[in-house]
N, C-alpha and C positions, 0 to 999 in steps of 0.2 A: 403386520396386518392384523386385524382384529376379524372375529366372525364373521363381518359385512364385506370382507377385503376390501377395506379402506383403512388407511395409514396409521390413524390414532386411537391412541385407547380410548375404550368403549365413554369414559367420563369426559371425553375432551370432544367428542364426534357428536353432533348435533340429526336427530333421525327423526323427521314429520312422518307421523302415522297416521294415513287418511280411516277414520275412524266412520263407520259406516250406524254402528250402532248395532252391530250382527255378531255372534261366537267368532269369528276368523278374525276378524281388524281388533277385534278387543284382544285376543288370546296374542295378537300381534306387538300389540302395545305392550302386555303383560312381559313377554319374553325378552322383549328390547330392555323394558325399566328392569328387569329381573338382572341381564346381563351388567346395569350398570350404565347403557346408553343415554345421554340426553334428549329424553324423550315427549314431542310433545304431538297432542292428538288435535287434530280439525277432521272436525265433522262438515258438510256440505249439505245446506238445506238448499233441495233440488226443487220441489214442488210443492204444490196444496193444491193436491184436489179431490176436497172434500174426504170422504169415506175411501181414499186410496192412503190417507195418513194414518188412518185407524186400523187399515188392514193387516191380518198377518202375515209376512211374508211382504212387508211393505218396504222400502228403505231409505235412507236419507231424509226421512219428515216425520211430522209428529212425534208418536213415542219410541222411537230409531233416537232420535234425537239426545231423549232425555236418558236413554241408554245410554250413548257414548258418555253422557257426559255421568254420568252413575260410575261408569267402568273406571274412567279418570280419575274421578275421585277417589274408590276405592285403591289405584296402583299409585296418587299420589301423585301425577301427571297434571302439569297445562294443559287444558282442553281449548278447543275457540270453535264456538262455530260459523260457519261465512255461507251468508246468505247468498248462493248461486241461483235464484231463478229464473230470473230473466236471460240467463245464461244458456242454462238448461234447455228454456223454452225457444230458445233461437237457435242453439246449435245440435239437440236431439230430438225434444218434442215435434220440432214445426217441419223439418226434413223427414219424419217418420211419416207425418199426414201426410205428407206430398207424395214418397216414393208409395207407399200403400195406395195411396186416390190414384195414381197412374197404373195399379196392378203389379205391383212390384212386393217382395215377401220381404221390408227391411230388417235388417237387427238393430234394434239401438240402443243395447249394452256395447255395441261397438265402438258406435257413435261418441258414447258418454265416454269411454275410456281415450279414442281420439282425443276427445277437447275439453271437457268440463277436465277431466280428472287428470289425465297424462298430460295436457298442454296448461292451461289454468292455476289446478293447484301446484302442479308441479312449478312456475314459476313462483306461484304463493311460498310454497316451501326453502325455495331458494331464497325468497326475500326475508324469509324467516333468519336465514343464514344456518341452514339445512346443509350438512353432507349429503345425507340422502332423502328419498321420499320412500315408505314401507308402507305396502298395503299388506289386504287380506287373501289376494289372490292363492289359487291352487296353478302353482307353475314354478318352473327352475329357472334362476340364471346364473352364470359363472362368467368369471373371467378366460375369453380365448383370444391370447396375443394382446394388442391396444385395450380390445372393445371386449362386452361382455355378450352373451349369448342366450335364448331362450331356449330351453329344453321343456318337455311333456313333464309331469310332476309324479311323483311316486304314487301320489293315488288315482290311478287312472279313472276311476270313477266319478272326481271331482276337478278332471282335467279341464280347466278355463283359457285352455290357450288358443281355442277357437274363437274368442272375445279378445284378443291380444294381437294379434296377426299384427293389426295394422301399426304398431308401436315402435313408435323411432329408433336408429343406433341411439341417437342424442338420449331420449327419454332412457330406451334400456341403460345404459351405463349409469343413472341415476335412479335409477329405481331398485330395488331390492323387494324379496319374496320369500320372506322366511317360513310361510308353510310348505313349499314346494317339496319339502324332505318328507313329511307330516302324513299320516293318516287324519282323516275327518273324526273317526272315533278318537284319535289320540289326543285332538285339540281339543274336542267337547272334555275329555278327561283333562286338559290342563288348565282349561277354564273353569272345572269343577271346583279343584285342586286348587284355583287360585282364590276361589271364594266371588268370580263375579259373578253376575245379575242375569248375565245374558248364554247361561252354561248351557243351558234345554231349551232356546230359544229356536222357532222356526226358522230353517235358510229363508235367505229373501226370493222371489220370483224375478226370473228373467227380464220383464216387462214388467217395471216396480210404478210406474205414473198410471195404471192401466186399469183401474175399480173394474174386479169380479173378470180377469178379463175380454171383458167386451172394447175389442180392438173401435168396432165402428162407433160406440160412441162418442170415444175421441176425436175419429176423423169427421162424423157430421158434426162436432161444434166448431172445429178449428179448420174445414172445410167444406161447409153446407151445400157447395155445388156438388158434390162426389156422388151423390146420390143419386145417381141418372137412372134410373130406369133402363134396358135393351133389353135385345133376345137371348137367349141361352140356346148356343146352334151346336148341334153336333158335326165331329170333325168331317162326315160327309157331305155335308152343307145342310142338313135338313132343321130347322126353325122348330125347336121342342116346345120352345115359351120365353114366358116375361120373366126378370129378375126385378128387382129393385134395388139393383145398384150394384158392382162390380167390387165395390169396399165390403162386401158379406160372404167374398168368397176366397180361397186360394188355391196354389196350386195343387193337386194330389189330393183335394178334397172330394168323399163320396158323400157325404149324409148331409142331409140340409138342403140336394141340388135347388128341388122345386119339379123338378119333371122325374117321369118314369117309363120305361122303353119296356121294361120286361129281362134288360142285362143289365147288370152293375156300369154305373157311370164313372168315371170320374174327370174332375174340371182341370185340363189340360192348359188351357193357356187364358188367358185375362188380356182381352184390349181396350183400354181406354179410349184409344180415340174412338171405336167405332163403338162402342158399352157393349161389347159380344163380351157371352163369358162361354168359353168352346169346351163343349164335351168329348168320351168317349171313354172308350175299353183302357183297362189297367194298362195293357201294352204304349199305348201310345203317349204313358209318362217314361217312356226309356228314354234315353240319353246317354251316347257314350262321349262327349265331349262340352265344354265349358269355355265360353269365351267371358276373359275376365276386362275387368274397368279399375281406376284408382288403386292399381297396385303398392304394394309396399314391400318389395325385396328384399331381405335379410342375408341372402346367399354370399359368400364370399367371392364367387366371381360373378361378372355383371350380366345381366340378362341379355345384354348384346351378343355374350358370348356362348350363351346356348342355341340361337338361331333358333332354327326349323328341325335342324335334325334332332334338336328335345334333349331333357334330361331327365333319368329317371325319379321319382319323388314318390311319397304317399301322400295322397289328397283326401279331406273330409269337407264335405259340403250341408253337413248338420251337424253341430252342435253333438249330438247325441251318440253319433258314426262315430267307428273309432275310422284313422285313417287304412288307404285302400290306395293299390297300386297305381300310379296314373305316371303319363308321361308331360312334363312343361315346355311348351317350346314359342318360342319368337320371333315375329320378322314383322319387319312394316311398320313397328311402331303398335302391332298388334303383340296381345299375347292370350296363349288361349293352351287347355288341358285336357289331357284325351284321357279319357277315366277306362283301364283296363278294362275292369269287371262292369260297366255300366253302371248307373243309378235310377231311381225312378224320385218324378217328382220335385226337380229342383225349377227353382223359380230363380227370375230374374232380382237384384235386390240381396239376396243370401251373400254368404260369404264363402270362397273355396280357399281354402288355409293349405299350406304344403309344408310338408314334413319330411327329413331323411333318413325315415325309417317307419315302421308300423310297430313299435320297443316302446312300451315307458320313458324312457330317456332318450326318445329322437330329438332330435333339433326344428324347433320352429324358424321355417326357412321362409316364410313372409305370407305372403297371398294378395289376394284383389274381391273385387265385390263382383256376383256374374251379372254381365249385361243380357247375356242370350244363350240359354242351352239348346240347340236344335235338335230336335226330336227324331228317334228313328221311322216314324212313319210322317210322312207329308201332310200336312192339314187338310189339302185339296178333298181328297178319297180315301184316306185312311190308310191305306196300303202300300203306296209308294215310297221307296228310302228318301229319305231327303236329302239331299245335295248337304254336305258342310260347310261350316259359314267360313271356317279355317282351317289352312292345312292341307 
């Protein structure tokens, strides 16, 4: 076995590195061609729009681009790059307008790792006649038993396994992650050290298609009806005012409402059909439970066979959370997460990722995207527990 644990040495084992044009996917490529790997880099040109290819912190366009293929040059690597936008635009940009226009909080770093990148090039890379595909990810896999496994990454700080959830057995066993051992400082120092271009380079942003980002401009060009005008009601039913449009707000947001009561607001729930965007007190972003949609199960036994009466897990429903204790449980074709310590603030659209531990080195055990977090107070009057939707 070589480094990659795959069977041949490192000069006979062919390894596609999706090349982004950022410190991590370069430093990635460096360390593969350093080992001796056959290594060749593509870049994906995702977008053009306008002054988002010029940005810093921008990725996959404009001068992202001319990076990767800089980096290539200097390590001496085949570079290609493959124009993905129409790709892009169909399978992330256009479902981000839509769950957003309905009131929904998407991620679509998710999106993109679903299908441009983990489905797309990874057949790309196979036709390359690819062992493997190596990104720049911050995350672990190994081999456990047959298949390989995702683990949380030694730098917790730059833990990306909450953009990962949803990633095949198929795709994991073909993918590799060779900064997952790594410090962020480490790599920036190996990038230094290697002499590339991109050593002191901004990370890229979450939401790299997104100029400045202003989420609603996107959606009023690529959905101009979104922009409905309705009331801004508080959760006691009382009519504060107008908004201008339900895409300028989200969930657990305070500043910006448009109205003023005299207590601190915040915007609790988003509904599109009716263009309400519903206020009220901090308390009423609680939540102790999470009913999920388009799961992606990673666990070694089947969700069948946790039922109802649950398993215990750590769940993160941001990005930013580290994980928290919650229990997973199943029936009906439903599945849905009872979050110990509550959370405030989660929207419909997010991701709740589940873990076997709250450790560095937990195991990413899959997740789903939330459909509905039911609130501990009832919309009607404020005060009332609400009924759960499962469970």
């Amino acid at each position: 076995m070589n480094s990659l644990d795959l069977p041949h040495p490192p000069e006979k084992t062919r390894i596609v590195v999706a090349m982004s044009g950022g410190v991590d996917s370069s430093v990635v490529a460096g360390l593969l061609a350093r080992e001796g790997y056959d290594v060749v880099g593509v870049t994906l040109q995702l977008y053009d729009h306008g002054s988002a290819t010029h940005r810093a912190g921008s990725c996959c366009a404009g001068q992202d681009i001319d990076d990767a293929r800089r980096v290539a040059e200097t390590l001496g690597i085949p570079h290609y790059v493959l124009n993905y936008e129409d790709r892009f635009q169909e399978a992330v940009i256009n479902p981000f307008a839509e769950s957003y226009a309905a009131g929904e909080t998407p991620v679509p770093c998710i999106s993109c790792n679903q299908t441009v990148k983990f489905a797309d090039l990874l057949t790309t890379a196979r036709e390359l006649g690819a062992d493997a595909l190596a990104t720049g990810h911050y995350i672990r896999s190994r081999q456990m038993g047959d298949h390989r496994a995702l683990f949380r990454p030694v730098d917790t700080d730059r833990d990306q396994s909450y953009f990962l959830f949803a990633t095949t057995q198929e795709q994991i066993d073909f993918l590799r992650f060779p900064l997952g051992d790594l410090a962020k400082a480490e790599v920036r120092r190996i990038a230094d050290e290697m002499g590339l271009v991109v050593a002191g380079k901004q990370d890229s942003q979450d939401i790299c298609f997104v100029p400045q980002g202003k989420y609603s401009d996107i959606i009023t060009r690529l959905k101009p009806n979104a922009a409905v005008s309705g009331e801004i009601v508080h959760i006691d039913g009382r009519v504060l005012g107008k908004h201008k449009g339900i895409l300028h707000y989200t969930i657990g947001q305070r500043r910006g409402i448009g109205v003023a009561t005299g207590d601190p607001l915040y915007v609790v729930r988003l509904d599109a059909e009716t263009a309400r965007v519903v206020v009220g007190p901090k308390e009423a972003l609680e939540t102790t439970q999470v009913v999920l949609r388009e799961i992606n199960w990673l666990g070694d036994e089947p969700l069948s066979a946790i039922g109802k009466a649950g398993m215990d897990v750590f769940a993160t429903v941001r990005s930013t959370r580290p994980p928290r204790p919650a229990v997973l449980r199943h029936e009906g074709g439903q599945t849905w997460v009872d979050l110990v310590d509550g959370e405030t603030g989660v929207a419909p659209g997010q991701a709740c990722v589940l873990y076997s531990a709250d450790t560095p080195d937990a195991r990413v055990l899959g997740g789903g995207f939330i459909a509905h977090a039911p609130r501990v107070y009832d919309a009607a009057d404020g005060s009332k527990p609400i009924r759960q939707a499962a469970g």
